[in-house]
C-alpha positions in Angstrom: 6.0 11.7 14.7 5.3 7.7 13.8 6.5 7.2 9.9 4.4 4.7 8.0 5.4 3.2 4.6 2.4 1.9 3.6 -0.6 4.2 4.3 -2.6 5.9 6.9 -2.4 4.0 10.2 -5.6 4.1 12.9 -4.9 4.8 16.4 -3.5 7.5 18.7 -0.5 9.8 18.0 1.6 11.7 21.1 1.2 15.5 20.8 4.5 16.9 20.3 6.6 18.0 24.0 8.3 20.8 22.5 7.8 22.9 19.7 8.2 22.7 16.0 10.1 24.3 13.4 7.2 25.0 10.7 8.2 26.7 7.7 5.7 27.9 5.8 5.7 28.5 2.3 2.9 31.0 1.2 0.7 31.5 -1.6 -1.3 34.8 -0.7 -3.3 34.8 -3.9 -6.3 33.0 -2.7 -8.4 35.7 -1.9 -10.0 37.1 1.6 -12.0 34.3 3.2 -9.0 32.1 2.4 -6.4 34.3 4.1 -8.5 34.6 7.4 -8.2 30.7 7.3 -4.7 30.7 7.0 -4.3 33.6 9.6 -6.4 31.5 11.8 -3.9 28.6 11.8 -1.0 30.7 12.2 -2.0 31.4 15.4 -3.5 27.8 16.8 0.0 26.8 15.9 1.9 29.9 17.8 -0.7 29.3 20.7 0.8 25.7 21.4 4.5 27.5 21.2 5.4 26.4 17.6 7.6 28.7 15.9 6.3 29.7 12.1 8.7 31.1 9.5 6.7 32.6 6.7 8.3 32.5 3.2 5.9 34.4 0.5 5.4 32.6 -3.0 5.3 35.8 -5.7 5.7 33.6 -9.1 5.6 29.7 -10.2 8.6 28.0 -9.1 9.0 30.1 -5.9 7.4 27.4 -4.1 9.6 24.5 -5.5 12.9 26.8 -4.8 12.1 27.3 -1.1 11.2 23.6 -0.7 14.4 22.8 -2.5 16.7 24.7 0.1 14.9 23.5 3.1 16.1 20.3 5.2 15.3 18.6 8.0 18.3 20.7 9.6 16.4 24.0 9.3 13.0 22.6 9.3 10.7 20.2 11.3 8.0 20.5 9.2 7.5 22.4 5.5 3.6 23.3 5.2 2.5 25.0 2.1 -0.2 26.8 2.7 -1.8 27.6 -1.1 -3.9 25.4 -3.4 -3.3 22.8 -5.4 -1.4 23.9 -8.3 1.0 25.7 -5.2 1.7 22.1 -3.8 2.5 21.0 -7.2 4.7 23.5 -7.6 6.2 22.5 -4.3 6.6 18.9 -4.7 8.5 19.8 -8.0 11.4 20.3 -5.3 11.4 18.0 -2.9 14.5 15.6 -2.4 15.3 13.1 0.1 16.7 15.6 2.5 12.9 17.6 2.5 11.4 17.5 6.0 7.6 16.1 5.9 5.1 18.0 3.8 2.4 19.7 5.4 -0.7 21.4 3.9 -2.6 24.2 4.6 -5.4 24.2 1.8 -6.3 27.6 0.8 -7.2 26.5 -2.7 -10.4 26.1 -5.3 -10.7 22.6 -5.0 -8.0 21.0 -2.5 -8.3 18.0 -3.5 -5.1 16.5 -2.3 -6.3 17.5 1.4 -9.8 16.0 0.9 -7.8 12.5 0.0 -5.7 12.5 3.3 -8.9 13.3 5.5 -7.2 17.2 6.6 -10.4 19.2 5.1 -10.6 22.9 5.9 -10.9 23.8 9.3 -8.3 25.4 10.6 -8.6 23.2 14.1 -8.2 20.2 12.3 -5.4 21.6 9.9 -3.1 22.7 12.7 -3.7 19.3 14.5 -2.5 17.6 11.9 0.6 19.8 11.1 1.6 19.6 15.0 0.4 15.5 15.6 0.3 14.0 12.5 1.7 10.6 11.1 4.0 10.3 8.1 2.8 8.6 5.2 5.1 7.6 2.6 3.9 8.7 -1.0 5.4 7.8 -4.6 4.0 10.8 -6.8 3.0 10.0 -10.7 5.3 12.1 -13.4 4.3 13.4 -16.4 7.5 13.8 -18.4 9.4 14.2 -15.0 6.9 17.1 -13.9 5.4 15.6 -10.6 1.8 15.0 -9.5 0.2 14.0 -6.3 -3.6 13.2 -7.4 -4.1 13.1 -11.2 -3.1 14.0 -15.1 -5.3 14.0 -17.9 -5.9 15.2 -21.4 -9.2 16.0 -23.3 -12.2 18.1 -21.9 -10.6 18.5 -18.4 -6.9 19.6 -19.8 -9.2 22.1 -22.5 -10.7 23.7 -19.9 -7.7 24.0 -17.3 -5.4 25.5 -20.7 -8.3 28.0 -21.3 -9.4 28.8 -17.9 -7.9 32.4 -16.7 -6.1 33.0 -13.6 -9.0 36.0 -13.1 -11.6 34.1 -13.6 -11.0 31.0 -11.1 -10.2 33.9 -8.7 -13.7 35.8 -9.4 -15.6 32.5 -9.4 -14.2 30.1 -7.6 -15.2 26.4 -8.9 -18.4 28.0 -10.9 -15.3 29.1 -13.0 -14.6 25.7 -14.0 -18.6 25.3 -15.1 -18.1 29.1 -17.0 -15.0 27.5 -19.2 -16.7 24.3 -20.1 -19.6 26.0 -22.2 -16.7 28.4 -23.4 -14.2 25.1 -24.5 -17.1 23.3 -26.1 -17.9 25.7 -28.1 -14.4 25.2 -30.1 -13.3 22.0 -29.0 -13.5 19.4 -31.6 -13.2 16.3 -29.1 -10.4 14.9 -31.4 -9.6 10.9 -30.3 -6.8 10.6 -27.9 -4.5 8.0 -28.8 -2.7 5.9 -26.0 -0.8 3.0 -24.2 -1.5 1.1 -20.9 1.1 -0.6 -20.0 1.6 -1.4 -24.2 -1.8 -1.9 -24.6 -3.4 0.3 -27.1 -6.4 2.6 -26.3 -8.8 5.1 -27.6 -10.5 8.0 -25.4 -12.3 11.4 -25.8 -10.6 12.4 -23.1 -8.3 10.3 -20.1 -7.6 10.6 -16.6 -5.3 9.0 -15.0 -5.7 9.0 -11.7 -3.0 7.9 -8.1 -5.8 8.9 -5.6 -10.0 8.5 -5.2 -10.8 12.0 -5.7 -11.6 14.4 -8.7 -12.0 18.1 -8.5 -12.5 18.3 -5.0 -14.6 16.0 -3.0 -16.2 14.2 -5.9 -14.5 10.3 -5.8 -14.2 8.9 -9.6 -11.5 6.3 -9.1 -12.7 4.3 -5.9 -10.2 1.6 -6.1 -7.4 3.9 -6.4 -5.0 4.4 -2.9 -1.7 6.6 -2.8 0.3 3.7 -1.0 0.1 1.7 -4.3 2.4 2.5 -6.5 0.2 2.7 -9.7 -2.2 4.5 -11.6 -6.7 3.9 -12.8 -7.1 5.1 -16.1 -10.6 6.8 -17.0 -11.5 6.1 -20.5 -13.9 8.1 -21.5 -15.0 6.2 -24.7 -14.7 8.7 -28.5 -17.6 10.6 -29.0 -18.9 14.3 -29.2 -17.6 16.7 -27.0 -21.3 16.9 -25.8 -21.0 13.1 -24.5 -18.2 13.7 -22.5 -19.5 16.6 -21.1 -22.3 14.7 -20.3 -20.5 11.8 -18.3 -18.5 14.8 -16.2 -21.5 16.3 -15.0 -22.4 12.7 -13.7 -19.0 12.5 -11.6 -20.5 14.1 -9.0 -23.2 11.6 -8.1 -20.5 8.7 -8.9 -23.4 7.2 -11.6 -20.2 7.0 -14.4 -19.3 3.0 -13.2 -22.4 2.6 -11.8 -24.6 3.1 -15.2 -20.9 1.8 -17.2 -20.0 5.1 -19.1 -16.6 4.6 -18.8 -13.6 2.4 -18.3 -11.7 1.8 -15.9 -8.5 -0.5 -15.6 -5.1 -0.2 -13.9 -2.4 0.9 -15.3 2.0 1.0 -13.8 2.7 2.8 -16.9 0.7 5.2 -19.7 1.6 6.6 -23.1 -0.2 9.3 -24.2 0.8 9.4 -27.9 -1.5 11.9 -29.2 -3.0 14.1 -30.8 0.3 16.1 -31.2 0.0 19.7 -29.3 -2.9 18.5 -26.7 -2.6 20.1 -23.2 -1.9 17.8 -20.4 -3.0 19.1 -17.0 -1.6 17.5 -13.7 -3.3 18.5 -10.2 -5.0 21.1 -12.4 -2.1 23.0 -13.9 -1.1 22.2 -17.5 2.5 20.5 -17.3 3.0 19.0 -20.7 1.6 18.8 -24.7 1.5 15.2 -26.3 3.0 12.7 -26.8 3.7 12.4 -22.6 5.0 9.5 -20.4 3.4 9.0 -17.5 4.8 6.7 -14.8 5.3 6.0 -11.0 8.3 8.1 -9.3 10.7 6.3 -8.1 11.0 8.7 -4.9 8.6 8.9 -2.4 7.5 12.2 -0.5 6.5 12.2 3.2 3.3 14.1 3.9 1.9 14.9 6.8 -1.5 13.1 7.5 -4.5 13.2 9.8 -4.3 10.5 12.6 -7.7 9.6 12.4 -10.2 10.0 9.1 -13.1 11.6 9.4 
């Protein structure tokens, strides 16, 4: 498989001439429609003579410990088939010895896969597990916890802290819409107090963002690419809760730096200072409570991408 340090790279990849070693590590929890999906690439894979070793995620952290313990000795390629918050947990492990990631999204949002081009469809996921190229990627760290696409804290990192496990699984992404109304019912909107590289800011809430995409499809940081090592920071400006609720709902249309609602600048390092206590989500798991660093790692993880974008 063609490595590439910088990005994605256009142009033809040779399909493999014998077949892989994929192990797989499996999140089952991701209800019915999600599991036929992942069937369904199990056997495109096994159809073109791969061999797939299956190892089931029961708890957090079971990811991260079976990345940890696999090489490129007992492994071509590591795919973890889950959602986001399972390849967070994965990357949490990785080390320089960690064959190439590769993902199977079975998540809410996948957000992660819609940057790299992979998408859903199981046709396109297994080509790009089996004929992929290698692109180089230096997560961001929030206190040394890793993340691929984002971290923030304010309304997002509310709702993600109050959002229950059952009710993202009966919902889906409505669940996300259901918690809002619940979180702004108690949330005060207290002003978050950072750092961009040393320079002192003010938000209602921040996201700080390594790729385009937020909460699925939806693109809120356009200039943002994860073969630059550095971060855009959202800032929302202070306000009510209501206000910033009222610039998320605008995400989706991308009308936030079109009609100016918020800031945008770049940023190699952010301090998040406070308020004290404040939930920090990452990839859409809370990792930390203020104050947080937030930086560039320093090791980069190879994930496998599509050759072409759509």
């Amino acid at each position: 498989m063609p490595e590439d340090d910088q990005g994605p790279v256009t142009g033809g990849s040779r399909p493999q001439e014998h077949g892989l070693k994929i192990r797989v590590v499996y999140n089952p929890r991701t209800g019915r429609k999600r599991e036929k999906r992942f069937k369904a690439v199990m056997a495109l894979l096994e159809a073109r003579g791969h061999t797939c070793e299956i190892l089931i995620t029961t708890k957090a952290g079971d990811a991260a410990g079976f990345v940890r313990e696999t090489t490129s000795d007992n492994a071509d390629i590591l795919a973890i088939a889950g959602g986001d918050g399972t390849i967070n947990d994965a990357i949490q492990g990785a080390g320089p010895q960690t064959p190439p990631l590769g993902l199977i999204p079975l998540g809410t949002a996948n957000v992660l896969a819609h940057e790299l081009g992979i998408g859903t469809d199981p046709h396109r996921i297994a080509n790009c597990l089996a004929e992929a190229r290698i692109l180089k990627i230096r997560p961001g760290q929030v206190n040394g916890h890793r993340f691929m696409m984002m971290a923030g804290i304010g309304l997002d990192a509310q709702v993600v802290s109050d959002l229950s496990r059952a009710t993202k699984t009966r919902f889906g992404k409505a669940a996300y819409l259901i918690e809002v109304f619940r979180t702004l019912r108690r949330w005060s909107c207290p002003p978050v107090d950072v750092r961009l590289d040393d320079e002192p800011e003010k938000a209602a809430t921040l996201i700080v963002s390594r790729g385009k995409r937020y909460g699925g499809t939806f693109v809120l940081a356009p200039k943002c690419d994860l073969a630059n090592p550095s971060f855009c920071a959202t800032i929302f400006p202070p306000g009510s809760a209501l206000s910033v609720f009222g610039r998320f709902l605008l995400i989706p249309a991308g009308l936030l730096l079109r009609l100016g609602l918020v800031a945008q600048q770049p940023a190699r390092t952010v301090e998040i200072l406070g308020p004290r206590g404040d939930p920090i989500q990452a990839d859409g798991d809370i990792v930390a409570h203020a104050p947080a660093q937030i930086s560039v790692c320093e090791q980069p993880i190879r994930l496998c991408v599509p050759v072409s974008r759509r």
